[in-house]
C-alpha positions as CSV (number, residue, x, y, z in Angstrom):
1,X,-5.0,52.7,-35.8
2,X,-5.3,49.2,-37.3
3,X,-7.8,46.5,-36.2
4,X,-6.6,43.3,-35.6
5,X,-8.2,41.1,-38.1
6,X,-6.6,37.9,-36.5
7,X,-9.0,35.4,-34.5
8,X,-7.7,34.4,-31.5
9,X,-8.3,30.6,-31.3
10,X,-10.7,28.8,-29.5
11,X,-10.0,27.1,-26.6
12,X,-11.5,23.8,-26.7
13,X,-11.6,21.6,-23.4
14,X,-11.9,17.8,-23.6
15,X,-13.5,16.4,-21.1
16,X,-13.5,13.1,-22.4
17,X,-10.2,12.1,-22.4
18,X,-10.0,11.6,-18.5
19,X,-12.8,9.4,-18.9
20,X,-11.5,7.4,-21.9
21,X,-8.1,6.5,-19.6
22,X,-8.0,3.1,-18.4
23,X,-6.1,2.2,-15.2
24,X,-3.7,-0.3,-16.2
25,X,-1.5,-2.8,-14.4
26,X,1.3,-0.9,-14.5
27,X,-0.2,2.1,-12.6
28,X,-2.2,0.0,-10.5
29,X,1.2,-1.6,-9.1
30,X,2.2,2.5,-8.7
31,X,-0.5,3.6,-6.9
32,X,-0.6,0.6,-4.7
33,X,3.2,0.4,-3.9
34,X,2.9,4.8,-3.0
35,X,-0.8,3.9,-0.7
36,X,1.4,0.8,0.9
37,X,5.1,2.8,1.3
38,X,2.6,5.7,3.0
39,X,1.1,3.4,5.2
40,X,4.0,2.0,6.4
41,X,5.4,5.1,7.4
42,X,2.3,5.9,9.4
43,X,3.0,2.7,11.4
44,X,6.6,3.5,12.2
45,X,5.4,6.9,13.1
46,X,2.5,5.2,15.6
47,X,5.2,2.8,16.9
48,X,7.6,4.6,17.6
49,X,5.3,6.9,19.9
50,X,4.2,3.8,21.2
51,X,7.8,3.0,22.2
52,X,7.9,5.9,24.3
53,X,5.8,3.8,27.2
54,X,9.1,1.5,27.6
55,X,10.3,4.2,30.2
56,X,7.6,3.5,32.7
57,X,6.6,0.1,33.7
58,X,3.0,0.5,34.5
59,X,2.5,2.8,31.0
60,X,3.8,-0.3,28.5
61,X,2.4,-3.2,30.8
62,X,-1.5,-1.0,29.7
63,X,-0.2,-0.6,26.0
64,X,0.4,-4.0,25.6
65,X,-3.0,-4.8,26.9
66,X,-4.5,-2.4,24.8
67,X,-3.0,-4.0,21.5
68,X,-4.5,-7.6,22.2
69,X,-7.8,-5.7,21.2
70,X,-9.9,-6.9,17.9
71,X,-8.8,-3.8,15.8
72,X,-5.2,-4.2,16.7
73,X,-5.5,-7.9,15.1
74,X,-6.6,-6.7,12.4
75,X,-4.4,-4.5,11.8
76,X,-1.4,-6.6,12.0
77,X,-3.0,-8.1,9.3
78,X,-3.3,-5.3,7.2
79,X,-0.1,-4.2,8.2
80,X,1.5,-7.9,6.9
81,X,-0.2,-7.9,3.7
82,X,1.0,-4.2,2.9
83,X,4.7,-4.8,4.3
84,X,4.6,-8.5,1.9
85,X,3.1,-6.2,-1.4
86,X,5.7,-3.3,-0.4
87,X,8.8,-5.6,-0.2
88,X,7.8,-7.9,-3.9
89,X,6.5,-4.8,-5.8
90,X,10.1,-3.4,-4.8
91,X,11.8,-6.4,-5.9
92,X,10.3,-6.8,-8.8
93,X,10.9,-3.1,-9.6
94,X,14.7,-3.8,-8.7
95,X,14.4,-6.8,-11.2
96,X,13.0,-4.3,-14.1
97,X,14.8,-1.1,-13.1
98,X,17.9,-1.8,-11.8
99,X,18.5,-5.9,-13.4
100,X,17.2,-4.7,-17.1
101,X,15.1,-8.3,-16.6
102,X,12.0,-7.3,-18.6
103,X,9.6,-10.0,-19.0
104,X,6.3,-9.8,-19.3
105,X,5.5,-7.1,-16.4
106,X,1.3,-7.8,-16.3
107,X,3.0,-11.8,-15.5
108,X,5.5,-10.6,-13.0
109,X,2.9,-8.2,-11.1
110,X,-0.1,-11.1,-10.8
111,X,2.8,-13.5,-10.0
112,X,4.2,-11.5,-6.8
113,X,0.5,-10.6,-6.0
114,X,-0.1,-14.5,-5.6
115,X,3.3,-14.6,-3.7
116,X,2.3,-11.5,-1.6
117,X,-1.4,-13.3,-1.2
118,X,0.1,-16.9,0.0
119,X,2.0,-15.2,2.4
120,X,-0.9,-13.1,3.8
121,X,-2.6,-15.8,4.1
122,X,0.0,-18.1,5.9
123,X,1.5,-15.3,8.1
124,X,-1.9,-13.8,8.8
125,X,-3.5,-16.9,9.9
126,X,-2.7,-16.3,13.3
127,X,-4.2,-12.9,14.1
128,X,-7.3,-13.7,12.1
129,X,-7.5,-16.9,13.9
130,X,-7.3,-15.2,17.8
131,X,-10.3,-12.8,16.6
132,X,-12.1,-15.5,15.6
133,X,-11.6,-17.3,18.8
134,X,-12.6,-13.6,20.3
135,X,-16.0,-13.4,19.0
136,X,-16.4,-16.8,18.5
């Protein structure tokens, strides 16, 4: 019988590379558009077991009272500013996919942020400003 003379090669881990990988723009836009697209589908799922209460009379008159709560306000707000990032971070990936328009992407993204950001702020003024006239 023959010994095997070869050496089997060292596996070699590098545990540095995960920590030398830099988060760009680029994936920031793709984890934020997957976190926003999965949140929206967790309100259309809550809403649309809220809807059942439409049957009874007394049942939707109590949900409706419930959702004039503090945390509800809030999270129309959160819900605005993740519908307003969903809908420009698709358009601008229409505009790039779809168009072949390929400008400077890192512009694009910062530029529909500040879109997404103005409208936040002008759509969202409302519920922010009954919870302040709640606790204030």
């Amino acid at each position: 019988m023959a010994v095997d003379t070869l050496e089997r090669p060292k596996m070699q881990t590098d545990t540095g590379r995960f920590q030398k990988y830099k988060v760009r723009t680029g994936m920031f836009a793709w984890i934020l558009h997957r976190l926003t697209g999965l949140a929206l589908v967790a309100y259309l799922v809550i809403h649309v077991w809220g809807l059942r209460a439409l049957t009874d009379a007394e049942a939707f008159n109590h949900l409706i009272a419930k959702y004039h709560a503090p945390i509800f306000k809030v999270g129309e707000f959160l819900l605005l500013g993740a519908v307003a990032y969903h809908a420009l971070n698709g358009l601008r990936i229409v505009l790039i996919d779809f168009l072949g328009w390929s400008p400077n992407h890192r512009k694009l993204f910062w530029t529909l942020g500040f879109v997404a950001l103005v409208i936040l702020i002008v759509g969202g003024y409302p519920s922010i400003a009954s919870l302040v006239s709640y606790y204030g």
